[in-house]
C-alpha positions in Angstrom: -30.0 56.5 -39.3 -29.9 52.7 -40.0 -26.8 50.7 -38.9 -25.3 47.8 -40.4 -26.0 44.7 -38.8 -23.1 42.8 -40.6 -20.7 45.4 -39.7 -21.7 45.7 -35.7 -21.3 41.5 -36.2 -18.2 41.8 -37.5 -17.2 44.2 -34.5 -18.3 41.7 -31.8 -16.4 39.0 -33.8 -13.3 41.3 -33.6 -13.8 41.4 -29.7 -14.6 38.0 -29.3 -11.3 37.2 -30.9 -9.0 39.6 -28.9 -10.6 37.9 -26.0 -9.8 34.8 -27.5 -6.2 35.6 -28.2 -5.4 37.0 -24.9 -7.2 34.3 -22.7 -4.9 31.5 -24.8 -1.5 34.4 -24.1 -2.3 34.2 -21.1 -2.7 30.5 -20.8 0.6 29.9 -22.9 2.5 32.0 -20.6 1.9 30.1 -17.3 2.4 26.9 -18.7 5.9 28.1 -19.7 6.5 29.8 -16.5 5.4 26.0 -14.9 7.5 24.4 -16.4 10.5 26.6 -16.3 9.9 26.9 -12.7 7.6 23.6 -11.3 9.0 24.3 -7.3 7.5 27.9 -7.2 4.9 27.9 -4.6 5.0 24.2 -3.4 5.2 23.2 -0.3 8.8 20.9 1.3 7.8 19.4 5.0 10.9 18.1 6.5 10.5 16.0 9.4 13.6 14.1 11.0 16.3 14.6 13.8 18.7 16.9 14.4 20.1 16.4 10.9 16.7 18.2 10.0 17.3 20.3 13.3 20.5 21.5 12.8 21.5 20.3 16.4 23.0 24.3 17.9 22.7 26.1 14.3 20.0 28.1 12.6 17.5 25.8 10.6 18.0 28.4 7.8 21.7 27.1 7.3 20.5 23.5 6.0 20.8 22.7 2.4 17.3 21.4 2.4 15.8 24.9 3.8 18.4 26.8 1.1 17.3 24.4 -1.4 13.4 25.4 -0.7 14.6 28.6 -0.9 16.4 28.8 -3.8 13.3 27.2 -6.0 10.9 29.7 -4.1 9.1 26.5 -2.3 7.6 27.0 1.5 9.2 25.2 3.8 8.1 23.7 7.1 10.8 22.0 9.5 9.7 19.1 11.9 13.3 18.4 13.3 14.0 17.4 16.9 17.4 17.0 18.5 17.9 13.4 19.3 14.6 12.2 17.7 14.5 8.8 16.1 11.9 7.1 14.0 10.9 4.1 15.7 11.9 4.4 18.8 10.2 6.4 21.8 13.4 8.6 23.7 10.6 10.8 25.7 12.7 9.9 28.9 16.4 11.3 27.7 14.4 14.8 26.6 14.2 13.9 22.7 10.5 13.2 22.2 8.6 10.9 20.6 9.1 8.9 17.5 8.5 10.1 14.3 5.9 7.5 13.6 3.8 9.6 15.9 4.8 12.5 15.5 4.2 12.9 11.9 0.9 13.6 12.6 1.6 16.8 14.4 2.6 17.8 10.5 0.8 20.2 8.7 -1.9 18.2 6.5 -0.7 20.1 3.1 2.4 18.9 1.4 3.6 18.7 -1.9 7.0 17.5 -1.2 7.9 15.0 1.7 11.2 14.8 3.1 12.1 11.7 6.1 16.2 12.7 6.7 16.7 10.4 10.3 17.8 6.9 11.0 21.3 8.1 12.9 19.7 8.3 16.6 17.7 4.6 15.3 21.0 3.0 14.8 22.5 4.2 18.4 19.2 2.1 19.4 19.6 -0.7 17.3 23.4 -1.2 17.7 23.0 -4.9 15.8 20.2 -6.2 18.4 18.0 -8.2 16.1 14.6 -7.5 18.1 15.8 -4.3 17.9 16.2 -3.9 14.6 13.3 -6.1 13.6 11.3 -3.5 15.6 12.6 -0.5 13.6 11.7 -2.3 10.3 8.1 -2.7 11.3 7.9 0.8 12.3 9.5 2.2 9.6 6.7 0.5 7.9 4.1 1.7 9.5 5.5 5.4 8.8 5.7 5.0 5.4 1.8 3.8 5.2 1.1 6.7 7.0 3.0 9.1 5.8 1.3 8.0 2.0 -2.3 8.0 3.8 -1.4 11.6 5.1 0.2 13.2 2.1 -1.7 10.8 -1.2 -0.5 13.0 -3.9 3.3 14.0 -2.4 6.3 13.1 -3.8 7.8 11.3 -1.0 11.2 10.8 0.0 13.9 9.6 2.4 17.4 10.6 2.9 20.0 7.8 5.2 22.4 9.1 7.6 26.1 9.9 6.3 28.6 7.2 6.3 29.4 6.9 10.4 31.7 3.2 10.7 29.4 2.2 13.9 27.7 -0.2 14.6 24.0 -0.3 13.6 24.4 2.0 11.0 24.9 -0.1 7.8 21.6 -2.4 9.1 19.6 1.0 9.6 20.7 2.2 6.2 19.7 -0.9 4.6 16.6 -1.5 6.3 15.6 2.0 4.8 16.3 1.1 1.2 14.4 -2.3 2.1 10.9 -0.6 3.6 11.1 2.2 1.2 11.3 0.4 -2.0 8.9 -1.9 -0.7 6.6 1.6 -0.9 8.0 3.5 -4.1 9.7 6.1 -1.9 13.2 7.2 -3.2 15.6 7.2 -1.0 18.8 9.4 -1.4 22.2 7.1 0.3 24.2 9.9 1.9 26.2 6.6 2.7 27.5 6.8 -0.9 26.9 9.7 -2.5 26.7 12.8 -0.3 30.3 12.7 -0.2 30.4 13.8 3.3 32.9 11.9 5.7 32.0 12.3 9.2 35.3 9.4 10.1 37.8 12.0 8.7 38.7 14.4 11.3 40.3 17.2 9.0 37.0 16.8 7.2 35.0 16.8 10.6 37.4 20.3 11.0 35.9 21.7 8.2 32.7 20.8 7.7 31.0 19.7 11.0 30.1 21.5 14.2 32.5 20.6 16.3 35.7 18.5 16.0 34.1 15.2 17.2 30.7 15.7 16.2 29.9 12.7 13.3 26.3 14.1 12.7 26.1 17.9 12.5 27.6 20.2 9.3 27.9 23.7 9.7 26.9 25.9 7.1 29.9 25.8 4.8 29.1 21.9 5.5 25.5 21.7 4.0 26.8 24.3 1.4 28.9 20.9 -0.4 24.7 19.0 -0.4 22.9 22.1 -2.1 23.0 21.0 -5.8 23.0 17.1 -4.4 19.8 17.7 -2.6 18.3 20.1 -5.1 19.0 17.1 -7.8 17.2 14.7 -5.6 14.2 16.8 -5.4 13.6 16.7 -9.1 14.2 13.1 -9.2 11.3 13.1 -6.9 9.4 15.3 -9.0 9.3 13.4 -11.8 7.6 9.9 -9.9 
């Protein structure tokens, strides 16, 4: 029996093209799924103080570990009680700065988060070589941080709004430093719209009834769609 070669052609074609078809379905379909969800699978290292801590509370009740969770991202948490970013507070049991301890962080990041600066400002407290020493740290944290992590997106968030002094310059000195880099920086000063000098909001939202740092979980609930916006502000540079 002889076959026809045009016809058995014709059959591969007809395979070749289903192939085709499905390999470019396929293809299609995660691109939309990527862009519908570009979080899914990334990685969020937070390193800071106890604002990244949580101070006496689960780490899970933070809005930037709900956040992670929410847009299925993995999340690593470098927070230390009393930590500050420049300055070396070994001796009163809150570790080194951040600007060596960031290298303790796990070498794979997609997303970078620095939320500190309250414990710097108790050490600045308007002391020029103080604070001229915190700007060149900060500094050096940044080039670090971008020589650890070259293809992150980046970012720093400033302690809330606290009326004390040192905390203005610190704030400032962040949005300085980090521009000066191309970091972001989210101003909880003016737009977290958490007040740590109101004591009925202190009541509410914080961990205690004189504590100006620490928000409990109905606290970071108020920062989820805040911090969540920030992150795709990030994602975007």
């Amino acid at each position: 029996m002889r076959t026809c070669g045009r016809c058995n052609q014709t059959v591969v074609n007809r395979k070749y093209y289903k192939i085709i078809v499905s390999l470019m379905t396929l293809l299609f379909a995660t691109s939309v799924v990527a862009q519908e969800h570009p979080f899914e699978g990334k990685t969020m290292v937070v390193i800071g103080d106890s604002y990244v801590r949580n101070h006496r509370r689960p780490v899970e009740e933070t809005w930037h570990a709900r956040v992670a969770a929410r847009l299925g991202m993995h999340y690593r948490n470098y927070g230390r009680n009393g930590n500050s970013i420049a300055f070396d507070r070994s001796n009163r049991g809150f570790g080194k700065s951040m600007l060596e301890r960031y290298h303790e962080m796990t070498d794979t990041a997609d997303f970078v988060l620095v939320i500190a600066g309250h414990n710097d400002a108790h050490m600045v407290l308007n002391s020029q070589d103080s604070l001229a020493l915190f700007r060149m740290r900060l500094d050096s944290l940044c080039t670090g941080l971008r020589a650890k992590y070259p293809q992150a997106a980046i970012g720093f968030v400033t302690p809330w709004a606290v009326e004390r002094p040192g905390f203005a310059e610190v704030t400032e000195t962040i949005h300085e430093i980090c521009t000066k880099h191309g970091f972001p920086v989210l101003d909880a000063v003016r737009t977290s719209g958490i007040h740590p000098m109101n004591p009925n909001f202190r009541h509410r939202y914080f961990q205690a009834d004189n504590d100006e740092a620490h928000l409990n979980a109905e606290g970071h609930a108020l920062l989820l769609n805040w911090g969540e916006q920030f992150l795709r502000t990030m994602n975007k540079k």
